[in-house]
N, C-alpha and C positions, 0 to 999 in steps of 0.2 A: 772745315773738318768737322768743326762740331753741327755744322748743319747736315751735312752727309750724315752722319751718327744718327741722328734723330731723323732723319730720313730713310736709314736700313731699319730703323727699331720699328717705323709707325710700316714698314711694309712687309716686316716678319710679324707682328703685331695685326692686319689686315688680314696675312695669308694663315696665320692661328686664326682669326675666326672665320677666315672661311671654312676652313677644314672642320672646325667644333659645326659651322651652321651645314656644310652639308650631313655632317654626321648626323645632329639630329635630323635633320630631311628625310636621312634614311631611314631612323628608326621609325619616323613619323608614319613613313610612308608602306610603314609593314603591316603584315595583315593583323586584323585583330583575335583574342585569345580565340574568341566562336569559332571565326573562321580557320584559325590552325587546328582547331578540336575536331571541325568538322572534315577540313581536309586529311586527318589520320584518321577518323572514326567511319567514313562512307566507304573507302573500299572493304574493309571488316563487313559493313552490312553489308556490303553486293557479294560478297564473297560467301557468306553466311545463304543471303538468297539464293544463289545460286546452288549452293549443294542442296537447301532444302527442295528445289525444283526437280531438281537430277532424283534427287530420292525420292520425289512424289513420279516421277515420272519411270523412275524402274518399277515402283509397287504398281504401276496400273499395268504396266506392258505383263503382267500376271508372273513374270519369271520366279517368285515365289510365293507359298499361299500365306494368306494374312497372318494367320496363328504365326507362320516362321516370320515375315517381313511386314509387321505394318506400318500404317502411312505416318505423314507426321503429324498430323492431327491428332491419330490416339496416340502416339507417343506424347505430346506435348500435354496432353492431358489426362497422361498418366505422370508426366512430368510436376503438374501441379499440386495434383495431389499426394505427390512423394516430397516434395519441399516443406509444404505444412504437417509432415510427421515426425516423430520423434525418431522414427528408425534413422533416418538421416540424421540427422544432427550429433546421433550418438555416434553410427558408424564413422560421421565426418570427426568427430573430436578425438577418435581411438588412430583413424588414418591420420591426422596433422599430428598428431603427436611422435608417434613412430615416423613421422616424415620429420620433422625437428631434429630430435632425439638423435635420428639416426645420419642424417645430416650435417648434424653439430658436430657429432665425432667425425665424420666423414671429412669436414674441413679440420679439423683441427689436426688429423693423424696428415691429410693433404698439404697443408702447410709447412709440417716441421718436415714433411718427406723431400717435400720440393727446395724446400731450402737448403736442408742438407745437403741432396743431391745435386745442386746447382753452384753450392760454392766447396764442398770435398771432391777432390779429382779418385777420389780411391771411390768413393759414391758414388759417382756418378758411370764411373768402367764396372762397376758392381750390378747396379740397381738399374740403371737408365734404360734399357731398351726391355726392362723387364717390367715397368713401370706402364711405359706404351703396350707391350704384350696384355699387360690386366687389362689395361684400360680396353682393348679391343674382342675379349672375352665375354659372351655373352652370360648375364649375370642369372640367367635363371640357370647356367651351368653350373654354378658354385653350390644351386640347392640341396641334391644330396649329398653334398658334403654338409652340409649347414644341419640336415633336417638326420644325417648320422651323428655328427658330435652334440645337437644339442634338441634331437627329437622334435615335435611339434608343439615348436614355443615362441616367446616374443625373442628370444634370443638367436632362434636361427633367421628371423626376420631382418633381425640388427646387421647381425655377420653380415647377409648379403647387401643388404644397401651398404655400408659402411665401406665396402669391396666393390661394388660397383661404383660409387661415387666417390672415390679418395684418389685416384688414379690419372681421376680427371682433374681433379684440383692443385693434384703435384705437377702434373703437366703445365697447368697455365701460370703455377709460381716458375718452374722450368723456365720456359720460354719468355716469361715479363723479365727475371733476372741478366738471363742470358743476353737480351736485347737491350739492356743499361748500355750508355754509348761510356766507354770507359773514361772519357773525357770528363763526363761528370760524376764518374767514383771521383777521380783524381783531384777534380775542383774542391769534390767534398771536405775529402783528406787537406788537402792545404787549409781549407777553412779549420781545420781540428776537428772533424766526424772522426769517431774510430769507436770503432766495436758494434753497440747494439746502436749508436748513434748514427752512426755511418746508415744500416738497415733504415733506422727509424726516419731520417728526415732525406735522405736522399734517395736510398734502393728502392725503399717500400712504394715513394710516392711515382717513381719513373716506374715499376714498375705493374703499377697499380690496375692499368685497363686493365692487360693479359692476364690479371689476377681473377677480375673481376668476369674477366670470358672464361676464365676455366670454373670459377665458380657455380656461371650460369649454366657451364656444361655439365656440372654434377652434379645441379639439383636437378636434370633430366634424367643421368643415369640412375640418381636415387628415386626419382621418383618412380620410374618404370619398374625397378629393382622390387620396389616398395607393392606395386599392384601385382608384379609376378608373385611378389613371397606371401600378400596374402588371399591370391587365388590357388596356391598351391596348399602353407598353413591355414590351414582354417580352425579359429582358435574357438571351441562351441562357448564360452563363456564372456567371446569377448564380439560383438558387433566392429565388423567394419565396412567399410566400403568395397573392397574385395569380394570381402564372404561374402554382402549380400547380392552382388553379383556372380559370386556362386550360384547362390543359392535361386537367382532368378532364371540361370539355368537350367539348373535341376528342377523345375519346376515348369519349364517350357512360358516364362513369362515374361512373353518377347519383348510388351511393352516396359514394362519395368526394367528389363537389362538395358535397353535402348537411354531409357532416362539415366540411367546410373554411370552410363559411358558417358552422356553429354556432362553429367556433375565432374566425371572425371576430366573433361577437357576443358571445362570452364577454368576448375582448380588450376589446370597447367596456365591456361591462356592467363589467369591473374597475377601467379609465380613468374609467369616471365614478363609482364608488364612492367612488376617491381623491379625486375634486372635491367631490361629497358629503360626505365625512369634513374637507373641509380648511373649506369651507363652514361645516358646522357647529361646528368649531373656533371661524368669526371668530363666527358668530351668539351663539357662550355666551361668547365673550369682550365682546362690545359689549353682554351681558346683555338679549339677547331669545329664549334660548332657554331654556326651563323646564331647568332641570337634573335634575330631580327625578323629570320624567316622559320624557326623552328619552336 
């Protein structure tokens, strides 16, 4: 009996470390950081290659004249020399700011809206598909109402990011709350969660991706909100990235609007890197993301 006994322990004991040794095997045998960097980072450059191709290749097929379309050569070096100026930097610091700014209230009004809405039943037959309605509303529609109640200011800027992007943030608290599998409100409640307890350590955390995607969807609608309202505002005492893409218009200066578009896609492409990054954060924490290979 007691030889059995020590003969089941030394062969659960065997088949634990098999398991631990092919685990690490596996980990062993995954790519390294380079090679993961490199395999997200080359389709970005081919992709990057290839539209600057297409676009060297429309400016020569002559379809527009240079003054309107040039190549990317003088863009990119007009590109260089707009990085090392100060016009940049100011206009970049007056646009992130008003992008913050008007962001931060965007989630915070998006939060309590979605919450609200998601656990009041009288909120949610009130608000709810009026919610989806804004969100669907294109935001440079809100401007003359923006630019009648509060004229040509930082304040009618606000208004519309703030409205463009809160819509979207109530949506994805909406949708993360609503997909809680009620099993684990219930579990919670037996543990003794109740009230802002119950939110804080069980809603919040189940419902956190969908959070985090409606998130990423409102700093898109603010940020476009944010380029609409200052190519419409144009505030003469205050530089931004907008205006001076006004302003490269009104001037017929092609290269320079050219480079001010790419600054503005860069900005996007790094905002949503950081959602990606934070993304994948919650994905390997709730353990659906291969670690191994990612």
């Amino acid at each position: 009996m007691a030889s059995d006994t020590l003969t089941g322990s030394a062969r659960t004991d065997a088949e634990i470390s098999g398991l631990d040794a092919l685990e690490i095997a596996g980990q062993e045998k995954g790519p390294s950081r380079v090679r993961r960097l490199w395999s997200a980072t080359w389709p970005k450059f081919a992709a990057l290659a290839l539209a600057v191709a297409l676009w060297q290749a429309v400016v020569w097929s002559g379809w527009k004249e240079p003054w309107a379309l040039p190549g990317p050569a003088v863009v990119f070096a007009d590109l260089g020399h707009y990085l090392v100026s100060a016009a940049l930097w100011e206009g970049l610091a007056t646009t992130a700011r008003r992008a913050a700014v008007g962001f931060a209230a965007a989630v915070a009004v998006g939060l309590l809206l979605g919450l609200g809405v998601a656990r009041v039943k009288v909120l949610r037959a009130a608000l709810g598909s009026m919610i989806t309605a804004l969100q669907t509303m294109p935001s440079i529609a809100w401007f003359p109402l923006a630019i009648l109640l509060f004229q040509l200011s930082e304040q009618a800027i606000f208004f519309v990011v703030v409205l463009g992007a809160a819509p979207s943030v109530a949506n994805g608290v909406i949708h993360g709350v609503d997909y809680v599998p009620p099993l684990l409100v219930r579990a919670g409640r037996n543990l003794g969660a109740r009230g802002l307890n119950l939110y804080r350590y069980v809603i919040a955390p189940a419902a956190l991706p969908a959070i985090v995607a409606g998130l990423k969807q409102g700093w898109a609608f603010a940020w476009r909100s944010l380029m609409a309202g200052e190519l419409l505002v144009v505030i003469a005492t205050r530089t931004s990235i907008g205006a001076q893409l006004t302003y490269a218009r009104e001037l017929s200066e092609a290269p320079r609007l050219m480079a001010i578009m790419i600054v503005i896609l860069v900005v996007g492409l790094l905002v949503d890197t950081a959602f990606g990054a934070a993304d994948k954060a919650i994905r390997r924490r709730w353990g659906v993301l291969d670690q191994a290979g990612n």
